[in-house]
C-alpha positions, 0 to 999 in steps of 0.5 A: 226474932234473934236477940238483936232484935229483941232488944231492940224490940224492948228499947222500942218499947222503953221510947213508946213509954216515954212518948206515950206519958208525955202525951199524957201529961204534957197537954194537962201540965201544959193546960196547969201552967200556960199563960192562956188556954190555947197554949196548953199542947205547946209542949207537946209540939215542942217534943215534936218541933225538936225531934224536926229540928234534930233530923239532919244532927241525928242523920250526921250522927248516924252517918259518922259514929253508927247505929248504936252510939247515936241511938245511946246519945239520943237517951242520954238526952232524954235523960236529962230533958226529963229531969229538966222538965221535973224540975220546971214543973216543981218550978212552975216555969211553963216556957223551961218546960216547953224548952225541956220538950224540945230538947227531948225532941232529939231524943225522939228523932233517934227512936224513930230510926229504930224501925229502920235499924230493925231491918239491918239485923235480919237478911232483906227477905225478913225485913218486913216482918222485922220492922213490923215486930219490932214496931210491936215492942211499942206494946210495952209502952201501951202498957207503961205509959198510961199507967206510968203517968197515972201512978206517979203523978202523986209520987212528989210534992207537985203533981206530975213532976214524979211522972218525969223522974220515973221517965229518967229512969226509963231512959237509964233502963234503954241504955243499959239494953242498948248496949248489948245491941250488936249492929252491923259493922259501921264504916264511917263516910269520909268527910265531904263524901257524896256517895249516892244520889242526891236527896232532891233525886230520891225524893222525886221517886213516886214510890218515895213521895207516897211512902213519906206523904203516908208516913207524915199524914197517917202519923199527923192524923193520928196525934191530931186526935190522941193529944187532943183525946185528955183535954177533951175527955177532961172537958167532957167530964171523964176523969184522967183514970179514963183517959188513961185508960183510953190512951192505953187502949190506943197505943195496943191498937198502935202496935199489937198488930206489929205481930202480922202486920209484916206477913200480910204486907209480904203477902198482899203488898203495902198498898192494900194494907196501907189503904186498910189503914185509911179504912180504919181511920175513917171509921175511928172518925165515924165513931168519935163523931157519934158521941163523946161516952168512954167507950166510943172515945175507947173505940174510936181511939183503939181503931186510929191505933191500929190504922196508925199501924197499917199505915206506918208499917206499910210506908216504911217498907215501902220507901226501903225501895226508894233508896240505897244502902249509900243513901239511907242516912239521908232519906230516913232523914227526910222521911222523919223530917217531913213527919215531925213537920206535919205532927209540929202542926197537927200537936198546936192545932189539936189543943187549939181546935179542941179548946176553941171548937170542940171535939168534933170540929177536930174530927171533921178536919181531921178527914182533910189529911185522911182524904191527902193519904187516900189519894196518894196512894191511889195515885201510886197504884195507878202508876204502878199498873200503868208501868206493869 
């Protein structure tokens, strides 16, 4: 861990707080200023629809200006996005705070690199490891971000408006560490430049398919039942303290095992980590199915994190096979596209399921995706002992 990299780590960390509130209280503020039930999570999928639509902006920006002044640009706007939401929720105005989300999505699609630029900082034997400690920085926003939106959602007048003044001041926080970040040297490409394959090329890869199909399913799963996890503990009679309390757990689940993660996918390989990661989603369905007390929504919730972990960590570095230096930009970039696609879907049909079915119906259908992950990678095991 050089300081780059540990900076990096904490401004991983400060975008984990951020997405981990808006989890937190998007769904509930949603559910206080929707027009209809069923609309509650709408501004969560909006965070997540704008961070897919900010995809190709985001990889022009990357490809002209760097690392860092995109990264800086994504923060500014989230800076402005939360104070927008603040005031649509003084304002009572569901569809301005749908919009502030989908603003903030840019914001996202940005923090969402940061895992990739992890990998430039150190030499491509440490890349694994770099990716995965930095992932662990998330770690601060397991702490900070349950525990940011249940501390100030009483801090003003109307509640929760004081929980998206507080994220202001955590994207301030990012940008001042984002500054002291040093990237490797960027040559901006020159207009109209092809250099690289094509992107139908790259993607038609099966390394490539398998690493963004894990990506998007193993993220789609996971937040088709962790935006849906307040709504249904609320229904289920739980108190928003223990549904904080649950999303903390989850999101440690999500990056505590940053630490090891990278050393056993040096030493195992992605595969056999990422099909760990399919284990573990499975038996995080078992246990929610099993009953709805806190400490199985805790268990349950703590088991989807850590699979999340194996699944994500793994499919990252193994599309770093897929592509060149060249042509980084552009595959990063469908990467993300295609798992903000998948969690734009998975971040409606929670709230809709969840509201309209129950919490179990919502765990049934999440085995659909699980099973997808599972055969894609089986499929690419075959075709790499078939090569061999």
């Amino acid at each position: 861990m050089n300081r780059n990299l540990w900076l990096l780590a904490l401004c991983q960390g400060l975008f984990l707080t951020n997405n981990v509130a808006f989890i937190a209280i998007n769904g509930l503020v949603g559910l206080s200023l929707a027009p209809f039930g069923w609309m509650a999570t709408l501004p969560v999928m909006g965070y997540v629809v704008g961070g897919a639509l900010s995809t190709p902006l985001v990889a022009r920006t990357q490809s002209r200006f760097g690392r860092r002044t995109s990264f800086q640009i994504g923060l500014a706007v989230a800076l402005g996005s939360a104070c927008v939401a603040a005031w649509a929720v003084m304002d009572k105005n569901f569809w301005l705070l749908v919009a502030a989300t989908v603003v903030a999505g840019y914001y996202s699609a940005n923090g969402q690199l940061y895992r990739f630029a992890a990998a430039e900082l150190v030499p491509v034997p440490q890349r694994e490891r770099a990716v995965s400690l930095v992932l662990a920085g998330g770690l601060i926003g397991a702490i900070a971000g349950p525990n940011l939106a249940a501390r100030s959602r009483t801090l003003l007048e109307v509640p929760f408006a004081g929980a998206y003044v507080v994220l202001a001041g955590v994207a301030l926080l990012a940008m001042l560490l984002m500054a002291f970040v040093r990237f490797p040297p960027h040559i901006a490409a020159p207009s109209g430049s092809t250099a690289g394959r094509p992107l139908s090329e790259i993607m038609r890869q099966p390394v490539f398919m398998v690493a963004c199909a894990s990506a998007a399913l193993g993220y789609g799963v996971m937040n088709l039942l962790m935006a849906a996890t307040p709504l249904a503990m609320q229904q289920c009679g739980l108190s928003f303290d223990d549904a904080a309390l649950v999303l903390e757990w989850h999101v440690i689940g999500m990056f505590a095992p940053g630490f090891f993660t990278g050393g056993w996918i040096k030493r195992f390989g992605a595969l056999p980590v990422m099909a760990t990661g399919v284990a573990l989603n499975l038996a995080c369905i078992a246990i929610a199915l099993s009953g709805v007390e806190l400490h199985q929504f805790a268990v349950a919730l703590f088991l989807l994190g850590v699979g999340w972990n194996f699944l994500f960590t793994g499919s990252t570095t193994l599309s770093m096979g897929a592509y060149r230096p060249e042509e980084k930009d552009r595959a990063q970039a469908a990467i993300n596209f295609c798992v903000f696609a998948v969690m734009a879907f998975t971040s409606f049909a929670s709230g809709a399921l969840v509201s309209t079915q129950g919490w179990a119906v919502l765990n049934w259908g999440s085995l659909v995706p699980v099973a997808l992950t599972a055969a894609a990678l089986a499929w690419l095991a075959v075709q790499q002992r078939s090569r061999a």
